[in-house]
C-alpha positions in Angstrom: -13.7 34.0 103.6 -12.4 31.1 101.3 -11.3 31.7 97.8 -10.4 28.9 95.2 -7.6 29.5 92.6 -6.5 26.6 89.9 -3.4 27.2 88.1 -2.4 25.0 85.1 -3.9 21.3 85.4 -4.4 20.2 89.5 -4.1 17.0 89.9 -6.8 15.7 92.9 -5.1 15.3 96.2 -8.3 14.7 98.2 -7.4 17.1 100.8 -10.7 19.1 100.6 -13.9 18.1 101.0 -15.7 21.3 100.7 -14.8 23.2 98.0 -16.0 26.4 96.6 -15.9 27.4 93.3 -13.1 28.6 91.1 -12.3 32.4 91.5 -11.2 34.0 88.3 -10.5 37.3 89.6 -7.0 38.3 91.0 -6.2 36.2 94.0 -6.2 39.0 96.8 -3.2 39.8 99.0 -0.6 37.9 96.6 1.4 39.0 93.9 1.3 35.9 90.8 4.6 35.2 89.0 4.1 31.9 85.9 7.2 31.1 84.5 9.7 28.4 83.5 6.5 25.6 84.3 6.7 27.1 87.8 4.2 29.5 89.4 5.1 31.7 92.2 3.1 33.9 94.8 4.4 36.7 96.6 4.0 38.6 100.2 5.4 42.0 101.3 5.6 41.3 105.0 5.0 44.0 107.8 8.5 44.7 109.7 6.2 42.2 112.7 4.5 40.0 110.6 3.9 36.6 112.2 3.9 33.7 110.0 2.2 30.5 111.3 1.7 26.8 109.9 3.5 24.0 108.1 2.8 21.8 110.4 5.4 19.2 111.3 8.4 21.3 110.5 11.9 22.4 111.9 12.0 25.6 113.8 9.9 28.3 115.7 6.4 28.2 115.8 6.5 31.3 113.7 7.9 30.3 110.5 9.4 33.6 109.5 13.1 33.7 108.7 14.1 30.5 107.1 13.2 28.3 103.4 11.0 25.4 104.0 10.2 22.9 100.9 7.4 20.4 101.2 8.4 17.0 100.1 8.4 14.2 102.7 11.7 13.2 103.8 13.4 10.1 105.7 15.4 12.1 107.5 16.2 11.1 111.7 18.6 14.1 112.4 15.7 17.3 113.0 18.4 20.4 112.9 17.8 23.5 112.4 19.2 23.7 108.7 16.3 21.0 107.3 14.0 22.7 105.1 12.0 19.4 105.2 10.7 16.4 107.4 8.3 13.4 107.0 5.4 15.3 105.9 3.8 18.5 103.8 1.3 21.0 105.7 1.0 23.5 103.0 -1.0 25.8 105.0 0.7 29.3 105.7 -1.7 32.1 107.6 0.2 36.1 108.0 -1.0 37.9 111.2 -0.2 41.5 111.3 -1.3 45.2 111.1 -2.7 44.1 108.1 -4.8 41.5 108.8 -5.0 38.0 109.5 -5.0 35.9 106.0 -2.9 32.7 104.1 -3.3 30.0 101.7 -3.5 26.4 101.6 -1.6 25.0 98.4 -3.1 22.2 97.3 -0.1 20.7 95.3 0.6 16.9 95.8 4.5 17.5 94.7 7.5 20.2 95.7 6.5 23.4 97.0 8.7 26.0 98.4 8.0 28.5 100.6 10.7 31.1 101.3 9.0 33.0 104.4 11.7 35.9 104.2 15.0 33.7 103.9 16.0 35.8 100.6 14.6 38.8 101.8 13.6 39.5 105.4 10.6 41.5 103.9 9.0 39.1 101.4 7.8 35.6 101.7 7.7 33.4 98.6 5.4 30.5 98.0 6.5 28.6 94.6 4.9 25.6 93.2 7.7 23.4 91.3 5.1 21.8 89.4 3.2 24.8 88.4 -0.2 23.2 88.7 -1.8 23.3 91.7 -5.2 24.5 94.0 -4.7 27.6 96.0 -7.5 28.2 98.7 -6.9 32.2 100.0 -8.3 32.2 103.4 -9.0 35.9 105.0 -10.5 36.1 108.9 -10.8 38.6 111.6 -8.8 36.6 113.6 -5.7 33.4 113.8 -8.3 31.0 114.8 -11.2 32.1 112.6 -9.0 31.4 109.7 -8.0 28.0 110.8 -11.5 27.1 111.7 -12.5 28.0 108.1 -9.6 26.1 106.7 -10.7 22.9 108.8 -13.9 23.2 107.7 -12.6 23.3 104.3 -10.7 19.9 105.1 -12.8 17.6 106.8 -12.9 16.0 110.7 -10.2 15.3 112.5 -9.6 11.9 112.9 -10.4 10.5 116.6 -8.6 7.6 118.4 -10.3 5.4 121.0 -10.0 6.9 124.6 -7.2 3.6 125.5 -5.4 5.8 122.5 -4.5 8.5 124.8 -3.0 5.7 127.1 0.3 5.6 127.8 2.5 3.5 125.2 5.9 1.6 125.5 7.6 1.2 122.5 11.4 -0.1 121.6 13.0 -1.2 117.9 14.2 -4.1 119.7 11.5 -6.0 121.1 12.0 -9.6 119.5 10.2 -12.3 121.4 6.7 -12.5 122.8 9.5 -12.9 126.4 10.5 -9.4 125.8 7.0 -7.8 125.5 6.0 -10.1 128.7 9.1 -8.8 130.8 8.5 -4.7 130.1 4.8 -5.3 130.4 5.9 -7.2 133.9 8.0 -4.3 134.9 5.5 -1.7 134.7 2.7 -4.0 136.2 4.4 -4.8 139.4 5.9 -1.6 140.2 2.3 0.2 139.5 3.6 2.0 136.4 0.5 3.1 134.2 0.9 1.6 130.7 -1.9 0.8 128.3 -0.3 -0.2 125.0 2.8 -2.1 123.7 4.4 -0.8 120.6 6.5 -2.8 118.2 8.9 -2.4 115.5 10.1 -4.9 113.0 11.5 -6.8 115.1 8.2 -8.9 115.0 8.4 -9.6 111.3 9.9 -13.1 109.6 12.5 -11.3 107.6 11.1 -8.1 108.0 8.2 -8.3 105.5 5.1 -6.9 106.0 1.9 -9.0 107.9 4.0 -11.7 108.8 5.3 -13.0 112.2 8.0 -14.8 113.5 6.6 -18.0 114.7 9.5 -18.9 116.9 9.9 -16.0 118.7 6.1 -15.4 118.7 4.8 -18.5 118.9 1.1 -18.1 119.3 0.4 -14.2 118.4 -3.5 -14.8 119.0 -3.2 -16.3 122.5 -0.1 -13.4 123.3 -2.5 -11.0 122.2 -4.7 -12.4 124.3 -3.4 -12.7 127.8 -1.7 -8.9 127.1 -5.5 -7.8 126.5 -6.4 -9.3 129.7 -4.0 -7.3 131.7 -5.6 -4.2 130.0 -2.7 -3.9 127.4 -3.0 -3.8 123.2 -0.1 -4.6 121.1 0.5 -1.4 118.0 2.6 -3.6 115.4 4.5 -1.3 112.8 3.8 -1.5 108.7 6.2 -0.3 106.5 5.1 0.7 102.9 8.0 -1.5 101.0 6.7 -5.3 100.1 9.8 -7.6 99.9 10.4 -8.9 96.3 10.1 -12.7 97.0 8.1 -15.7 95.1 6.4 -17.3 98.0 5.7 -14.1 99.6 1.8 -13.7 100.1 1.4 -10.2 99.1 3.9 -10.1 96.7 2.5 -12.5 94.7 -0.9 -11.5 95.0 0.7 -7.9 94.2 2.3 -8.8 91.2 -0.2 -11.3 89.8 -2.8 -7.9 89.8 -0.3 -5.3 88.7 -0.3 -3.7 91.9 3.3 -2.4 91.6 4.0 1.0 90.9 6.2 0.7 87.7 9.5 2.3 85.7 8.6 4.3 82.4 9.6 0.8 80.4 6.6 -1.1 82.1 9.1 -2.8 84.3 8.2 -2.8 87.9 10.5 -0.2 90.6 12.8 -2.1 92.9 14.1 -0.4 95.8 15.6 -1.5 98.7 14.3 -1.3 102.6 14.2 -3.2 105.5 13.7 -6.5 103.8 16.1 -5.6 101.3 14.5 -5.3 97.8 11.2 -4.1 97.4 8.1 -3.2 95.7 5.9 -0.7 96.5 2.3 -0.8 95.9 0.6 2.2 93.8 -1.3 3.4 96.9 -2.8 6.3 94.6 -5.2 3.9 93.0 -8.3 3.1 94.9 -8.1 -0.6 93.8 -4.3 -0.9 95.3 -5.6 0.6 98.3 -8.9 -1.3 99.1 -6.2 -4.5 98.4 -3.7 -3.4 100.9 -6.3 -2.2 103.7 -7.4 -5.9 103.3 -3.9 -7.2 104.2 -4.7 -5.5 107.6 -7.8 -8.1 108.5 -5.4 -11.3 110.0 -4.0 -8.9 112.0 -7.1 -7.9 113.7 -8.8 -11.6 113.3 -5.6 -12.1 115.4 -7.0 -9.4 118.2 -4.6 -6.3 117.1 -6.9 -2.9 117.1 -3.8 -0.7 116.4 -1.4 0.0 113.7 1.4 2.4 112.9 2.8 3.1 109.4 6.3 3.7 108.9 9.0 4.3 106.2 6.2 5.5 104.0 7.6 9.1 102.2 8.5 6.4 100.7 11.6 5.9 102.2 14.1 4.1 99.6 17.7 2.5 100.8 18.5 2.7 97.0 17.7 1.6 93.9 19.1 -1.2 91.5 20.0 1.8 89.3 21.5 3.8 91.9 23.0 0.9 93.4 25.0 -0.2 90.0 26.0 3.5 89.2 28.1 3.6 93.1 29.7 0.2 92.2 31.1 1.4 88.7 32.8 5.0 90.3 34.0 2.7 92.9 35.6 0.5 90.4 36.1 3.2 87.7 38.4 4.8 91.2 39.8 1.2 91.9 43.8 1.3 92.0 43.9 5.3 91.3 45.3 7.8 93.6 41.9 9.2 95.4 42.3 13.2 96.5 39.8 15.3 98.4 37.7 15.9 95.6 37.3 12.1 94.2 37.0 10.9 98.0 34.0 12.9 98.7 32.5 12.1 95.2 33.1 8.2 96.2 31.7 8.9 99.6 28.2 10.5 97.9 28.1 8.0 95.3 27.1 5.5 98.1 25.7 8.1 100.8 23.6 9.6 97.9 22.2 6.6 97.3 19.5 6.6 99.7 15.8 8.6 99.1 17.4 10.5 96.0 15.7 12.6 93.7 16.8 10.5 90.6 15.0 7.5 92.1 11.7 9.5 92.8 11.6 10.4 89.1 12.4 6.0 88.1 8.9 5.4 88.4 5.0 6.3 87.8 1.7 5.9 89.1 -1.6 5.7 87.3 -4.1 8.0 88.0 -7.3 8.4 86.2 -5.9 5.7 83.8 -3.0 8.0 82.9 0.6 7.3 84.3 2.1 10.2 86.5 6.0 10.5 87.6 6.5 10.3 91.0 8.2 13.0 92.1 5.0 14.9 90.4 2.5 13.4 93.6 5.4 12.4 95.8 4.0 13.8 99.0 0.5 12.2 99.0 2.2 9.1 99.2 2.3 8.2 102.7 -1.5 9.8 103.5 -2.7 7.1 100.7 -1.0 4.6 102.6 -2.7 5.8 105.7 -6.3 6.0 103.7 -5.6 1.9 102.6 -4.9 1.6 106.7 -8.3 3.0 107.4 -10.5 2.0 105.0 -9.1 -1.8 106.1 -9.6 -1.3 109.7 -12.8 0.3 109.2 -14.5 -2.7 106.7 -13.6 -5.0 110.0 -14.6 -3.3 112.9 -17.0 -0.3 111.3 -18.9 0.5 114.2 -15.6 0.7 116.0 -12.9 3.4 116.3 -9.2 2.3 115.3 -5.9 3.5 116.7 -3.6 4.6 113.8 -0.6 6.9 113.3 1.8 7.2 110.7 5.2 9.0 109.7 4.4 10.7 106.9 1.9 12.8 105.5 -0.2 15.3 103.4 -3.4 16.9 104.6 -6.6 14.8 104.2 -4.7 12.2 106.3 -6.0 14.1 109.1 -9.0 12.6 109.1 -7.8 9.0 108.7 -5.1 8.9 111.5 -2.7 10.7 113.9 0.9 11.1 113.3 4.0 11.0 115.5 6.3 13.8 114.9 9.1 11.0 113.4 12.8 9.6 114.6 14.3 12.3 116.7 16.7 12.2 119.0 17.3 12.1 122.7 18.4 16.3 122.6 17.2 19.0 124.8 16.3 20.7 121.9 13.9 18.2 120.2 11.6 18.3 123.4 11.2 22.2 122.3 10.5 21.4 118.8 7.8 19.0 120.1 5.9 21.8 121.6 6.3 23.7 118.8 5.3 21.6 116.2 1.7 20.9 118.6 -0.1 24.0 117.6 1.5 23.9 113.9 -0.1 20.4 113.3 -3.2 21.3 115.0 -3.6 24.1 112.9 -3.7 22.0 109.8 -5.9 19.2 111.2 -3.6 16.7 113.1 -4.7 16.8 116.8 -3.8 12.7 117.2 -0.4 13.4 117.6 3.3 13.3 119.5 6.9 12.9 119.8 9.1 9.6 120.9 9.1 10.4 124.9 12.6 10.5 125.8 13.9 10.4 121.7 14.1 8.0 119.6 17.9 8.2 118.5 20.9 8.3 120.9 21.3 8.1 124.3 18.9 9.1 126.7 19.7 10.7 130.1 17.4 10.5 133.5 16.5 14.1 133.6 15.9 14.4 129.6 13.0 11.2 129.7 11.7 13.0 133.0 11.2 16.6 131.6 10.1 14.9 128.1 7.8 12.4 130.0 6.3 15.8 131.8 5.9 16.9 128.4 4.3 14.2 127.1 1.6 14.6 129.7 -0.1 16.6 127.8 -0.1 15.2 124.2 -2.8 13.3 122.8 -0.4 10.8 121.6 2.2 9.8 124.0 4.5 7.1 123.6 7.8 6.3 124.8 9.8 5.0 121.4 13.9 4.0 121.2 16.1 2.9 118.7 17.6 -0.9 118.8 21.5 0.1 120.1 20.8 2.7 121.9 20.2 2.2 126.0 16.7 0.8 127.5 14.7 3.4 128.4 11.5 2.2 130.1 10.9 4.0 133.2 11.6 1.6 135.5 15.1 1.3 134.4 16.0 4.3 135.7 17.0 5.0 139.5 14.4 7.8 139.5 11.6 5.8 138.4 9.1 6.4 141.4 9.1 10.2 139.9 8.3 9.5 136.5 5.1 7.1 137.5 4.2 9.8 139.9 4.4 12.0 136.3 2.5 9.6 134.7 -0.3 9.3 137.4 -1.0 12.7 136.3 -1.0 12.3 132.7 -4.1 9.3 133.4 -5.8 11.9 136.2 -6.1 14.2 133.4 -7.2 12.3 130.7 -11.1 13.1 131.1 -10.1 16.6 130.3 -7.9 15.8 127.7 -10.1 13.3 125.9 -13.0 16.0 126.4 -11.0 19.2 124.4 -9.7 16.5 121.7 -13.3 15.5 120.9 -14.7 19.1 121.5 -11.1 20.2 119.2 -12.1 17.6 116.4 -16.4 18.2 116.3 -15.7 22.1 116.3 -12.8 22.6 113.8 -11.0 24.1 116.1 -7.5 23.3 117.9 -6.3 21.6 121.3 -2.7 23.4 121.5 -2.6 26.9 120.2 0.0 29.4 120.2 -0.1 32.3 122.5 -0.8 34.7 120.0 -4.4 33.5 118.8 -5.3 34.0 122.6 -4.1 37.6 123.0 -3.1 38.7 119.7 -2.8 42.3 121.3 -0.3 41.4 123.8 3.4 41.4 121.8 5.0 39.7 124.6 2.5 36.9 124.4 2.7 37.1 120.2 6.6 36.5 120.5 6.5 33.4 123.3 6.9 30.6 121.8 8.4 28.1 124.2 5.1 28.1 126.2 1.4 27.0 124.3 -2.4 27.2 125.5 -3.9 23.6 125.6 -7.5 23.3 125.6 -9.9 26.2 126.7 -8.2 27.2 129.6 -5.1 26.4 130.5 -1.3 26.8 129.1 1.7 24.6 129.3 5.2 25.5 129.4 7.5 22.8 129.9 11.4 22.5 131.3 13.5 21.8 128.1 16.9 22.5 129.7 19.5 20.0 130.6 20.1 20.8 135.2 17.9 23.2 134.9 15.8 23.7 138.1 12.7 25.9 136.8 12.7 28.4 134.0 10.8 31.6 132.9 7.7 32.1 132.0 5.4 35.0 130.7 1.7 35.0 131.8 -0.5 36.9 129.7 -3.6 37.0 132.4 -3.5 36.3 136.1 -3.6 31.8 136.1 -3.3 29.7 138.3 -0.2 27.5 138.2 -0.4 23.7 139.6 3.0 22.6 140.5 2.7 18.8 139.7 4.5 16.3 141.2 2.1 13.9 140.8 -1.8 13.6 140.6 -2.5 13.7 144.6 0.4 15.5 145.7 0.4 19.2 143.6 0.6 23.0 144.8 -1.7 25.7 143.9 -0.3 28.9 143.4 -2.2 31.9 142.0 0.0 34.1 140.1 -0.4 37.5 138.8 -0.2 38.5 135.1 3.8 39.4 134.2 6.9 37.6 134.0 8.0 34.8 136.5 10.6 32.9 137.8 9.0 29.6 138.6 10.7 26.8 140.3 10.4 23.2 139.7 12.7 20.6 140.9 13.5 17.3 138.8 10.6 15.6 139.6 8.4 18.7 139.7 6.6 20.4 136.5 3.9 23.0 136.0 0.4 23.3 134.9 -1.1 27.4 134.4 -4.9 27.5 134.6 -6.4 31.0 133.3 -8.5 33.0 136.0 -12.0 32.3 136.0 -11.5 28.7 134.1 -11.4 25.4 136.3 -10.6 22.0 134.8 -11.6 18.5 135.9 -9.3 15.5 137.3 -10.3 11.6 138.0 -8.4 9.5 140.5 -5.6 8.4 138.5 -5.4 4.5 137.2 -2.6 1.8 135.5 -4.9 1.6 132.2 -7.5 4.2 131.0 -10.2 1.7 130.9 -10.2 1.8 134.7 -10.8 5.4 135.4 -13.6 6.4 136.9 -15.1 9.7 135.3 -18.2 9.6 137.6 -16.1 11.2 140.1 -14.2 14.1 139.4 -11.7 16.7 141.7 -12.0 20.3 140.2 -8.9 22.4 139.8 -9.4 26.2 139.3 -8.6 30.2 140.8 -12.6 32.0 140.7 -14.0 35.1 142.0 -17.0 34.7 140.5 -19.1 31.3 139.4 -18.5 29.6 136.0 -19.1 26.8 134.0 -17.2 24.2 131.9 -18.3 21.5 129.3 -17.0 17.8 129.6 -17.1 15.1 126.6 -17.8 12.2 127.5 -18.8 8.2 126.3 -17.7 4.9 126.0 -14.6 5.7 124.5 -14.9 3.1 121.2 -17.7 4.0 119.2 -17.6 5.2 115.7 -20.4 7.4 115.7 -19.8 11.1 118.1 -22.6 12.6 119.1 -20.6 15.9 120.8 -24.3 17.0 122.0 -25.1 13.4 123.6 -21.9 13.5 125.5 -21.5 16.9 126.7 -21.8 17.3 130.8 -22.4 20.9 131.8 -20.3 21.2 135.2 -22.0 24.1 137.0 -19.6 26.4 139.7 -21.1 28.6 141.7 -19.3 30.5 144.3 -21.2 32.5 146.9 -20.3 34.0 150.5 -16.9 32.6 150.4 -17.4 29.6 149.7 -17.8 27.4 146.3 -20.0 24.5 145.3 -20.0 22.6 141.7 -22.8 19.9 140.5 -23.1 17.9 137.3 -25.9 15.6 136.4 -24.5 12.2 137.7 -21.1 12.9 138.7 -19.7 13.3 142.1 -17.7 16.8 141.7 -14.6 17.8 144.6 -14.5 21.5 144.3 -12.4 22.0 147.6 -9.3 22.5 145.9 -10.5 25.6 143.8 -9.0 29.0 145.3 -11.5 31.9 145.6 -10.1 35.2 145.3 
């Protein structure tokens, strides 16, 4: 059950696509508090309330316990004491003796949600701009209400299958050489790779949708030759256009009063990559059929994959903010500075960057009216995404595109993935990347994953290894670094036989992957799920949150430890577990329902496959376009015959027909032994255990 609520004037966000009518009853389950232009909803929680979704947020996969603000932040370091990252998933569902209900807030601007932060038994939800959409969502069950919100929202966007491929990315690839010489190093030592990602380091004085035409000489023919060795190039967009006469889009940007603009007609300069920039009013659908048009001599040029960065929007500073630092800083010129006027001079210019003061500088126009910023601030970077889209879709529209961006607001779901932003090379951010899997899922992202290995700082051996075995597993899965910190391709790394052998398994899965992201995205329904919508009766399993169920039958529960040889785990049902250590050399072990100890050297990591479920693998391959799904190897524990469904098709093609594609791979096991067919497949059931 879905219920619509509008409280002072909503402004469209685009979010939903089906919506009901308004309700004008009293909004079940929350208590409504209007005041001071704000409007406020209120929980009592249950002593074990679970609290699920947000998305891409800090923390525990159950939200309960800390203040959490929507508004999409440039922020690299992802601590614990963030209330906010790159995106807003305002969708919060309560599971307890109660029921299973929440609410998606459909407000484009600040919303806070304090999920028992001020008091352990109430949650909070407050709207800062006091008008907004709330949809209350009631189910019998965790996943019934999420497949009634998605339904609510719209498909999930799909990639192409070469999209689940594994990607190389650095901020420090400057020369067509460089590309050539990692591409090179994975080749020849039999490393799988399928894309190359790269930063700005491509760009002529970092503006957008140019190149550097000395140190990539002939992009078309580069593109080329790397697309002959089964390899696509993902060049970065930022949202900032530098302010420079000469400058194609800036002219054409300013010549059609593209801008967004200051409240004196005057159009906002901020500063980025390219130093000052304009930023084009991505809420209008004018600006953004323009921008999405900027996308076409990148793909005349052979590109078919784009990823949008620094687009909260993410602002260095202002002029404003910029001249207010200088005069402290001269106003404190010659004087004698104490504590208090050092750390004032230190925030003047540290302050600077992404403040609030500049988010309220300047306005958009929507429906002919101009709107403050701050006001629609988070539906910035999933307009940004829509321009992406609707460009690469007026080139290629029978085709699908790969895109992924930083930030977002749902409704961007069904336009492009998202990677989980600029960590760091911590133990604990290859936790928060499994965490955040099930959150984003829940609110329509299923395209999605974190820089393998992190992004900022140092990487160690064992930390890419145990991330990379991670990774295996997520639909988007790209190895990403920052320019100063050390190389981290695989093969620069003594143990780099172990992590191909990891990635062998990642490409021997992908026919099972690809088939539960397609089945995930058709159905409403998610790929990663927390252990508590599968056995909401088992507490244990409700209060595990370093382990999550992937697809229909299996769960993963990676090693996020620094030395650690193995780790805990709790199984909820007898599974199987498959101790990888790569995709032809893996043990089967059927384990009882209970807590383990399970051991897993370095270059070792597990897979658990519920009793009575078997899932399909392919010989592995060094680019997805050469795997061979008509032959299949079948994984499973049975004591009894079952069946599974498998996706298939050709991998590119807009149109999905779920029915058209769907193989029906029949297991039958009788007198001890066990025999599987599927119309037009080859299928290996030797290595299923029959209890």
């Amino acid at each position: 059950m879905i219920r619509r609520y509008d409280f002072g004037h909503p402004i469209e966000t685009g979010a939903v696509v089906s919506k009901p009518p308004v309700c004008t009853d009293d909004m079940p389950r929350f208590a409504v508090v209007q005041e001071e232009g704000r409007v406020s909803f209120k929980v009592v929680m249950g002593e074990d309330d679970l609290v699920f979704g947000l998305g891409e947020n800090v923390r525990g996969i159950n939200k309960r316990g800390h203040i959490y603000r929507a508004w999409n932040s440039d922020d690299f370091s992802h601590t614990e004491n963030k209330s906010s990252l790159y995106a807003s998933h305002n969708l919060v569902l309560f599971s307890g003796k109660s029921g299973v209900f929440g609410a998606y807030f459909d407000d484009p601007g600040a919303v806070t949600f304090d999920l028992g932060y001020t008091r352990g038994d109430e949650a909070v939800i407050t709207s800062e701009n006091g008008s907004l959409t709330v949809y209350y969502i009631e189910s019998e069950s965790l996943i019934g209400a999420v497949k009634e919100f998605r339904y609510l929202i719209g498909r999930s966007y799909l990639p192409p299958k070469w999209g689940l491929g594994y990607i190389q990315s650095r901020w420090g690839y400057s020369s067509e050489n460089d590309l050539r010489t990692v591409v090179a190093g994975h080749r020849s030592r039999h490393i799988p790779l399928d894309m190359m990602s790269m930063d700005i380091d491509y760009m002529e004085d970092y503006k957008d949708f140019t190149w550097n035409s000395e140190r990539f000489p002939n992009l078309k023919r580069m593109i080329s030759d790397l697309k002959d060795d089964h390899i696509r190039v993902v060049p970065i967009i930022d949202a900032g256009v530098k302010e420079e006469a000469g400058d194609p889009s800036y002219d054409e940007g300013m010549e059609k009063d593209y801008f967004v603009k200051k409240a004196d007609g005057k159009v906002f300069v901020g500063a980025v990559w390219p130093g000052r920039a304009v930023f084009p009013d991505f809420l209008r659908e004018d600006v953004r059929s323009w921008f999405g048009g900027l996308y076409r001599p990148m793909m005349e040029a052979g590109v078919e994959a784009v990823w949008n960065d620094m687009n909260e929007p993410a602002i260095f500073y202002s002029e404003e903010g910029l001249e207010a630092a200088y005069q402290q800083a001269d106003a404190m010129r010659g004087t004698n500075i104490g504590v208090n006027s050092y750390f004032a001079l230190k925030d003047a210019f540290t302050g600077m960057s992404n403040s609030m003061e500049d988010y309220r500088r300047f306005y958009h126009v929507i429906d002919g009216k101009p709107v403050r910023h701050d006001k629609v601030h988070n539906l910035y970077g999933a307009m940004m995404t829509k321009a992406s889209a609707q460009g690469m879709k007026a080139y290629a529209p029978d085709k699908r595109y790969l895109l992924f961006s930083r930030a977002s607001f749902i409704g961007a779901h069904r336009d492009g993935g998202v990677w989980q932003g600029d960590n760091n090379a911590w133990w604990s951010h290859i936790l928060l990347n499994l965490k955040q899997m099930p959150s984003l899922n829940m609110c329509g992202f299923l395209y999605c994953g974190a820089d393998l290995g992190g992004f900022g700082c140092n990487t160690t051996e064992d930390l890419l290894q145990r991330w990379l075995q991670l990774g295996v597993f997520t639909p988007l899965m790209r190895n990403h670094a920052a320019n100063g910190t050390r190389d981290q391709e695989i093969y620069r790394f003594r143990n780099w036989e172990a992590m191909r052998d990891t990635l062998t398994v990642r490409y021997a899965l992908i026919p099972y992957l690809y088939s539960e992201l397609v089945k995930a995205a058709v159905k409403g329904d998610m790929m990663f799920r927390p252990l508590a919508f599968d056995y909401p009766g088992d507490d244990m399993a409700c209060r595990t949150e370093d382990q999550v169920m992937l697809g229909d039958g299996c769960m993963i529960a990676p090693v996020y430890e620094q030395n650690a040889r193995g780790r805990h785990v709790y199984l909820p049902e007898d599974m199987l577990l498959v101790r990888f250590r790569s995709s032809e050399d893996y043990d089967l072990v059927p384990m009882k329902k209970g807590h383990h100890w399970v051991a897993l050297q370095m270059n070792e990591f597990p897979l658990f496959i519920r009793k009575g479920h078997v899932i399909p693998m392919a010989k592995t391959a060094e680019y997805v376009e050469a795997i061979d799904t008509s032959s299949l190897m079948l994984l499973g524990w049975l004591d009894k015959g079952t069946a599974i469904t498998l996706y298939d098709d050709d991998g590119v093609s807009a149109d999905i027909d779920l029915n058209a594609g769907l193989t029906v791979i029949d297991v039958q096991v009788k007198d001890g032994a066990v025999k599987a067919k599927a119309q037009g497949k080859h299928i290996d059931a030797s290595r299923i255990i029959i209890d």
